[in-house]
C-alpha positions, 0 to 999 in steps of 0.5 A: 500500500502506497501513501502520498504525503502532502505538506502545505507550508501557509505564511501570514504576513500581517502589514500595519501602517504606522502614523508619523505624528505616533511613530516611536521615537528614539529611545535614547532622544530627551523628551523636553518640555518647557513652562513659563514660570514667570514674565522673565524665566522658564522652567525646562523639564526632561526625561533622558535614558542614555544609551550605554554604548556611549560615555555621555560628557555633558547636554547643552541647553539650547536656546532661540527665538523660533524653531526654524532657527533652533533647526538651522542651528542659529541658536544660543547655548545658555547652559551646559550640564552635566549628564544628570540634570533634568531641570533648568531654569532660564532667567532674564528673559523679556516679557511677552517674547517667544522663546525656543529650547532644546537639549542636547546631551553628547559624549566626544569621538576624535575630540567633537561632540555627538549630539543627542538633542531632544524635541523642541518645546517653546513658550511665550513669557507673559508681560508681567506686573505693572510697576507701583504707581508714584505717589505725593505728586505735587506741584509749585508755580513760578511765573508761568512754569510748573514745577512737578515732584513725586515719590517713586516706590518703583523698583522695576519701572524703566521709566516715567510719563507725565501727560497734560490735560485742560479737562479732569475728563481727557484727552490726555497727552504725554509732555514728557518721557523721562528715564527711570528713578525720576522724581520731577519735571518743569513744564513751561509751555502754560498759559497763566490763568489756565488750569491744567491737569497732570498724571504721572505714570511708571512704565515697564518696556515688554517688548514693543509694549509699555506696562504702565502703574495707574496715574498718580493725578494733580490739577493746577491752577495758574495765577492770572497776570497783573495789570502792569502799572504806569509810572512814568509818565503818571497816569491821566497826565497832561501837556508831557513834553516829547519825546515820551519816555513810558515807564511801567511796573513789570507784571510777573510772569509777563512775556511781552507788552503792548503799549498803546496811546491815543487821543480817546479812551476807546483807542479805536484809532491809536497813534501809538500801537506796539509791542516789547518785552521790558517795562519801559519804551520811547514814544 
């Protein structure tokens, strides 16, 4: 009897498809991630197996402003660690800025570093507090100039502004833009008689942004002039010989004078009509 053996060789092949943004990474490849903590610093965690076949020396913590540049290689290493950090804190940063980071652990072969970088994390550091507002903002009038002093209780501010307004209700405009630990400003662009209102303010610089303090405010009323007063020749005066010397008291604060002399007292048509800045003319 003869038998007839069959042998039947089956092979299952099973195909899977992978997505790229799943796909494992390396193993040995720092997984970062980056907080900002604060509007001047951030705070970069990491997790890193070394790969044994390598005697790791150190890790680079990389720093630019985008990722773009951070793959280019246009970035700026702010640190270098030893091989068993896994923390970092960054300071100095600027408020309301993008910031990019990598970490790079290497070992040395022929004298170069080989690099392990991570993945690219950023953050964006927020704009941060505002500066404390001046205080006691006074002011003291000379002529027709103000003179404006305040207390600062800043210690982060960059700087100062002082803005004018006629209205207690705006618009405001900024007068003057005065550096940091400022404490006073003369105004002498006012009218006398006018009243004007002041708001002085400390300001951050964040980036292309102002952070200012709210307004220390004062309201300041000029003194109006006084009349200047004629002495020479005396007032109501007759039959004054000629040429006529005028003389007259100077009013504070007076910038000009307008002399003018006629035959009524409603100088509609007068025979002298101009103008000078001392206290005395000739006629």
């Amino acid at each position: 009897m003869r038998f007839v053996i069959a042998l039947a060789l089956v092979i299952v092949v099973t195909v899977s498809f992978v997505s790229p943004t799943h796909a494992q990474l390396n193993p040995h490849q720092p997984v970062l991630d980056a907080v900002a903590i604060s509007y001047g610093s951030a705070h970069l965690t990491w997790s890193w197996l070394p790969d044994d076949l390598y005697i790791y020396a150190g890790q680079e913590i990389r720093r630019a402003p985008t990722e773009a540049d951070l793959q280019d290689g246009n970035y700026t290493v702010v640190d270098d660690l030893d091989v068993d950090a896994r923390s970092h804190l960054d300071t100095g940063l600027v408020g309301s800025e993008n910031y990019f980071y990598q970490v790079a652990p290497y070992y040395y072969l022929v004298g170069n570093r080989i690099f392990t970088p991570s993945n690219i994390d950023g953050v964006t550091t927020s704009e941060g507090p505002a500066p404390f507002p001046p205080y006691a903002l006074a002011a003291t009038t000379c002529g027709s100039r103000v003179d404006l002093t305040w207390s600062n209780q800043s210690t982060i501010e960059d700087g100062f502004l002082v803005r004018r307004a006629t209205d207690p209700d705006g618009p405001y405009d900024v007068i003057a833009e005065l550096a940091e630990n400022a404490g006073s400003y003369s105004d002498d662009d006012v009218v006398l008689g006018d009243e004007y209102v002041y708001r002085v303010t400390a300001y951050r610089q964040v980036s292309i942004w102002r952070v200012e303090s709210t307004p220390d405010q004062l309201t300041v009323l000029l003194p109006g002039l006084e009349g200047p007063q004629l002495t020479s020749p005396a007032d109501g005066a007759t039959g004054v010989p000629q040429p006529i010397t005028f003389r007259w008291d100077e009013s504070p604060g007076a910038g000009r004078y307008r002399l003018q002399v006629a035959t009524d007292v409603t100088f509609a048509d007068p025979l002298v009509d101009l103008e000078t800045r001392i206290g005395i003319s000739n006629a």
